[in-house]
N, C-alpha and C positions, 0 to 999 in steps of 0.2 A: 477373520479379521486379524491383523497382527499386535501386535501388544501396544496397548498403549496406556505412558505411562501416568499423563496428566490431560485434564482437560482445562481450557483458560479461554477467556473471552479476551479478543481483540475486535481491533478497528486497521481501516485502510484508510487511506483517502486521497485519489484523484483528484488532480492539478493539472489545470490548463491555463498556457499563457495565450497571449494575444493572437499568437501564430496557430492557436490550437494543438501547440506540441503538449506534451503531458511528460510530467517531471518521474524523474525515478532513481534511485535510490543505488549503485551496488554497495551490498549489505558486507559487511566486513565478516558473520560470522559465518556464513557460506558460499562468499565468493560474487552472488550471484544479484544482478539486476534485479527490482523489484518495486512497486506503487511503494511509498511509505506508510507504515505499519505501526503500530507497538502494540503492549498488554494493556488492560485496561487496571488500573490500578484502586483499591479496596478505593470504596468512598468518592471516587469520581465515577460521573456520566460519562456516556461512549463522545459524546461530542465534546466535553472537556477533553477526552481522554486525546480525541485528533487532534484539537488547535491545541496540545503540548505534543504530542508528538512531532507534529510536523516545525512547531519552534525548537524542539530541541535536537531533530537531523539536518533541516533547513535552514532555520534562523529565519523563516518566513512567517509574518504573520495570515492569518486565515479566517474568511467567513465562510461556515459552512453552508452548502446552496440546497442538497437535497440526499434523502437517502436513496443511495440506488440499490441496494439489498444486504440482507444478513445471512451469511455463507455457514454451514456448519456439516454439507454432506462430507463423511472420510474417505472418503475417491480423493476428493480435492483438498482437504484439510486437514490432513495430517501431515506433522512436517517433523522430521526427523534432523534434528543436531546433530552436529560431528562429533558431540560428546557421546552419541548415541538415544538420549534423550527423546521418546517421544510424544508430542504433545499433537491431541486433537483442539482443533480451533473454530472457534463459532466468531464468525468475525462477522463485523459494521462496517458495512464501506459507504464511505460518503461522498460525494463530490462536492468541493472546495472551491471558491477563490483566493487570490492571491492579493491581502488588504496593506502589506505593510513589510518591510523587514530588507533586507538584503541576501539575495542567495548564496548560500556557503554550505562548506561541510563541516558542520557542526556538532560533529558527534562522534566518538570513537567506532560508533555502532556501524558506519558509512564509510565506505574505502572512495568513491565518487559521487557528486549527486550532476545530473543534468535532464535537461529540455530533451524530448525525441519526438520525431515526426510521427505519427502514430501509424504510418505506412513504412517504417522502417527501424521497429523497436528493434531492441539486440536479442539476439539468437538465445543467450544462456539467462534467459527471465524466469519466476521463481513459475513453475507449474500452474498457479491457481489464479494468475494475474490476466492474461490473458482474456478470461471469462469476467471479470470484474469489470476491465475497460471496455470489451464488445457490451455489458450491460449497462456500462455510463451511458455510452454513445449511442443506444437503443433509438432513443428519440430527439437525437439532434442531426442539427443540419449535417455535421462532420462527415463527409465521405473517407471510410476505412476499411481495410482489408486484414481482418486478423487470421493464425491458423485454429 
């Protein structure tokens, strides 16, 4: 296994709008599309920790609907910072609605946020996303084809 240098619990959380598109994030500090994310922070819940996240890259408010699972194998969760930084992640991912707010980029953290068909996300997605959305969509109606 390669080195790693921290370990931190996170949260995702999967947003669908009307159209059944699913909102994403590119992330400003690696460039790269992604579900929105953060750390969970000392003395908040993982579900506190999503409806701030998602208000402070979004500007969306959020009811969380259900958990679709808690991710911690290092195949898929280790992520490596461009500072070289590397942190393994036990992450909360949850599936959300969308209660309140206006969408925007609200965050330094975010270089764009938008809507994608879920049959035509972008090619440069963060590694571990992929698996999170085919396990939201497990058992809904949504017809999708992920790789």
């Amino acid at each position: 296994m390669e080195r790693i240098d921290e370990l931190k619990a996170g949260v995702a959380v999967i947003i669908l709008n009307e159209e059944n598109q699913v909102l994403l994030q590119k992330r400003a500090d690696v460039g790269l599309w992604g579900i929105p994310s953060g750390h969970v922070e000392i003395g908040e819940t993982v579900s506190e920790t999503a409806i701030r996240e998602v208000k402070e890259e979004t500007n969306l408010d959020i009811k969380i609907k259900k958990l679709i699972g808690v991710y911690s194998d290092p195949n898929s969760q280790v992520f490596v910072y461009p500072s070289g930084k590397v942190v393994h992640f036990i992450t909360t991912c949850f599936l959300a609605e969308i209660t309140g707010g206006e969408l925007r980029c609200n965050s330094d953290e975010s270089l764009e946020i938008k809507f994608f068909e879920i049959q035509n996300l972008p090619h440069d997605l963060l590694k571990m996303h992929p698996r999170w959305l085919k396990d939201a969509l497990a058992n809904s109606e949504i017809i999708y084809s992920l790789k």
